[in-house]
C-alpha positions as CSV (number, residue, x, y, z in Angstrom):
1,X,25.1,141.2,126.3
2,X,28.5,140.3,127.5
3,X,29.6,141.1,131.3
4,X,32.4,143.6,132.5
5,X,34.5,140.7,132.9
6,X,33.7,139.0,129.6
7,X,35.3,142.0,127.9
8,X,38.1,142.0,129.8
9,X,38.8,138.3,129.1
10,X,38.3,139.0,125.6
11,X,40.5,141.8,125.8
12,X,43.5,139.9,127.4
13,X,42.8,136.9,124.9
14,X,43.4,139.0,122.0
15,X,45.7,140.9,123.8
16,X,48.1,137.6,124.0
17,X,47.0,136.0,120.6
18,X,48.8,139.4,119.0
19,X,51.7,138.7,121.2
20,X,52.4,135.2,120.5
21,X,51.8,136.4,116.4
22,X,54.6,138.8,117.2
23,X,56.7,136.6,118.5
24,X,56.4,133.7,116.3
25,X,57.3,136.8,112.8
26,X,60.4,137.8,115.2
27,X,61.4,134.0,115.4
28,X,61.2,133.8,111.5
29,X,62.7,137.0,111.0
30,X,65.6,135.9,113.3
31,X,65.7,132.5,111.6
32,X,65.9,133.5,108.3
33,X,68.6,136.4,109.3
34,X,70.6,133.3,110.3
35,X,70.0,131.6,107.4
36,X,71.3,134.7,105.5
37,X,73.9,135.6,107.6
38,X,75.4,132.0,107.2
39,X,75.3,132.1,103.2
40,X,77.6,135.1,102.6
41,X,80.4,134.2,105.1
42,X,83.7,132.6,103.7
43,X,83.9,129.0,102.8
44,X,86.6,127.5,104.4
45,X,89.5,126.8,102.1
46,X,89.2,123.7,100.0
47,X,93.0,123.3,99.2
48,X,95.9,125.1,100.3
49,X,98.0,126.5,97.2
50,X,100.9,124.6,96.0
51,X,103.9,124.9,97.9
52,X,107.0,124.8,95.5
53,X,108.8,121.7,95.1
54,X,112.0,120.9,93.6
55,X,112.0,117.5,91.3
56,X,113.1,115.5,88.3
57,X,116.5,115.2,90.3
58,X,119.3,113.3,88.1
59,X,122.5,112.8,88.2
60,X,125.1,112.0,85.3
61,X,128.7,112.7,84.5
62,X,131.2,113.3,81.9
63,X,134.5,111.7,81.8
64,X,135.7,114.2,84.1
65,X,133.0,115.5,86.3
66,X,129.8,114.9,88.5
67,X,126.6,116.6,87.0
68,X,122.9,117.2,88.5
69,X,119.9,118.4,86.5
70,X,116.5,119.3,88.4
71,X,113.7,121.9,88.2
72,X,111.1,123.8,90.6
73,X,107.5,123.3,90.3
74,X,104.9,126.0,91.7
75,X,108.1,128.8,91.9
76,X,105.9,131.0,90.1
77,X,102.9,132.2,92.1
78,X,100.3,135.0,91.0
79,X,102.0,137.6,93.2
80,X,105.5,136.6,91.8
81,X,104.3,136.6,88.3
82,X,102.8,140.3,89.2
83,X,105.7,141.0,90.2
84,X,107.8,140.3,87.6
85,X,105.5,141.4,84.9
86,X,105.8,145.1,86.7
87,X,109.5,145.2,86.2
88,X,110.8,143.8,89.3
89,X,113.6,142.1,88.7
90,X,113.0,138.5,90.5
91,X,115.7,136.2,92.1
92,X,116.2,132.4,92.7
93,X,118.9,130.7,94.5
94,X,119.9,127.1,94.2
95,X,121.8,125.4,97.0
96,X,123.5,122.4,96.3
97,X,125.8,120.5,98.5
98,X,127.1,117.5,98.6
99,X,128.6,115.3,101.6
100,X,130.1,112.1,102.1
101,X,128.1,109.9,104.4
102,X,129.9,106.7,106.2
103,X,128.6,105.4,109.6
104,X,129.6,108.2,112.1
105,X,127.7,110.8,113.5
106,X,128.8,113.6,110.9
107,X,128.8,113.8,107.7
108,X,131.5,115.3,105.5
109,X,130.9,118.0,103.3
110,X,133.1,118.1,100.2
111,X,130.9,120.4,97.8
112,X,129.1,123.6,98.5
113,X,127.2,125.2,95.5
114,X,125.2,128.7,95.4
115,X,123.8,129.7,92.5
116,X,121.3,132.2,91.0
117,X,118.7,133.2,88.3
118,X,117.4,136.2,87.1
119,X,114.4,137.3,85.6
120,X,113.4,140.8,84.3
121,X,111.0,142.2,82.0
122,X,111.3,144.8,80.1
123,X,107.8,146.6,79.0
124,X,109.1,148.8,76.4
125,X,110.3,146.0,74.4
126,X,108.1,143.6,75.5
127,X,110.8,141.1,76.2
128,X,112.6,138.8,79.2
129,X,115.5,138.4,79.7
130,X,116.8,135.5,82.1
131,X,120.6,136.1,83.5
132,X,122.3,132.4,84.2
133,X,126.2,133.4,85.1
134,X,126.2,129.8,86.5
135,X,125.8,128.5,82.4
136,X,126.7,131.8,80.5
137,X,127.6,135.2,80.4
138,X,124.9,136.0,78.2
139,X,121.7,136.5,79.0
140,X,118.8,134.6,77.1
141,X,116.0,136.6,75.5
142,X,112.4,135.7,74.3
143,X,109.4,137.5,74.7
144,X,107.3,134.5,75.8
145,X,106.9,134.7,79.5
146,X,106.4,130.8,79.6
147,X,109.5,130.1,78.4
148,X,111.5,132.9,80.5
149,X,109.9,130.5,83.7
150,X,111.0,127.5,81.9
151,X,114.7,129.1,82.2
152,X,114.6,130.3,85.5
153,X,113.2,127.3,87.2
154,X,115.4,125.1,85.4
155,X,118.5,124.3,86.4
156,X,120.6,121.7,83.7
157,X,124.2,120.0,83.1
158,X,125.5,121.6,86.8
159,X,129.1,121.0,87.9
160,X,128.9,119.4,91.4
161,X,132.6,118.3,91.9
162,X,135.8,116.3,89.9
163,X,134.8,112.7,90.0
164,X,138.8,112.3,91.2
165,X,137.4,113.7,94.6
166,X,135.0,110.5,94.6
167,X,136.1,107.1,96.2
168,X,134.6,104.0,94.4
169,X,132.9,102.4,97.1
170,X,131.9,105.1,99.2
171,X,128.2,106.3,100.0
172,X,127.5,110.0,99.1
173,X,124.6,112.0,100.0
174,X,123.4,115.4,97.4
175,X,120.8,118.0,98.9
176,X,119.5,120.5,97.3
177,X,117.0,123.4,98.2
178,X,116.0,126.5,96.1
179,X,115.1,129.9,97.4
180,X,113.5,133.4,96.5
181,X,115.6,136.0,97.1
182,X,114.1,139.3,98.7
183,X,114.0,142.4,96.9
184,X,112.7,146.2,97.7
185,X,110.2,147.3,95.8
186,X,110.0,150.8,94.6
187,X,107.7,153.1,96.3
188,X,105.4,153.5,93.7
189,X,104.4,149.3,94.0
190,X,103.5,149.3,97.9
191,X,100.2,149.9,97.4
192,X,100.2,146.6,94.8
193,X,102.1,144.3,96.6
194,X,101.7,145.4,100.4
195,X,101.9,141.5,101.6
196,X,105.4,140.7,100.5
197,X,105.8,137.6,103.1
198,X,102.9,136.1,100.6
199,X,104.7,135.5,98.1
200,X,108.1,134.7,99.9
201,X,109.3,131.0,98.9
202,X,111.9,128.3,100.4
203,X,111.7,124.9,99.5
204,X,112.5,122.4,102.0
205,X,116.2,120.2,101.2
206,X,116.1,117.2,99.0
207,X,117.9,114.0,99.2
208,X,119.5,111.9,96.9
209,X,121.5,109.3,98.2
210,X,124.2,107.4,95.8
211,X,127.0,105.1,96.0
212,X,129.8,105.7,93.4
């Protein structure tokens, strides 16, 4: 038969093997919680979204006058097109200005162009209508969304100045930025588009530099 103090060493011995079982599940446990824990959190962005970028820049002319054609890419994103197919009515501004460059510190400007587009939908006749007082006093009209984007982002056969206000020789510089314009949405939208810096756009100024 075992002693007093046989027991008692048995006792303690088991005593610690439960322990160390113990601590080895909480280890696990606390492992695998990590594990978990690590799986549902956000994965970092892959790619930022595209910022909107103005391009095909050209320039032409007719026997009397300087012209530009150029577009925006990216203009329309998800919360703009949301936007706009609620009703809102949705803005962009074109800057376009022109300056004479030489060697001096400043340059000259000697054209200064703002205009707008204007999109708006209406849902009881399913239709778009894009305003363009720059181009016409009509507006144009089409029921394909795609097309009413085309129109606003577009901008074609622009008058930038008389070529008599051009000397042959000289160096010219044309920039030109586009912007969204801000609008206030009616009360009954807040709760849709609460983040209205998100969708907020201004493209940074393009250069095109050109000797006439």
């Amino acid at each position: 038969m075992p002693g007093k103090q046989d027991r008692q060493k048995f006792k303690q011995h088991r005593i610690q093997m439960i322990k160390a079982f113990f601590q080895s599940r909480t280890l696990a446990l606390l492992i695998s919680a990590g594990i978990i824990l690590s799986s549902v959190l956000p994965s970092p962005v892959l790619a930022a979204a595209a910022e909107p970028t103005i391009e095909n820049i050209k320039l032409a002319n007719t026997r009397d006058d300087l012209l530009t054609y150029f577009s925006v890419r990216h203009a329309f994103t998800d919360k703009i097109c949301q936007a706009a197919l609620n009703g809102i009515p949705t803005t962009f501004s074109f800057y376009i200005t022109l300056y004479k460059t030489d060697d001096s510190w400043f340059d000259k400007k000697i054209s200064d162009i703002q205009i707008k587009s204007t999109l708006k939908y209406n849902s009881l006749k399913k239709e778009f209508s894009v305003m363009r007082p720059w181009k016409s006093d009509k507006p144009l009209i089409t029921t394909s969304f795609e097309q009413a984007k085309a129109w606003m982002t577009r901008v074609d056969n622009l008058k930038i100045i008389e070529l008599n206000r051009l000397s042959k020789g000289d160096k010219y510089q044309l920039r030109i930025k586009a912007k969204l314009n801000r609008f206030t949405l009616p009360l009954s939208l807040h709760y849709i588009f609460f983040f209205v810096s998100f969708w907020d756009f201004e493209t940074n100024w393009y250069l095109i530099n050109f000797t006439y």
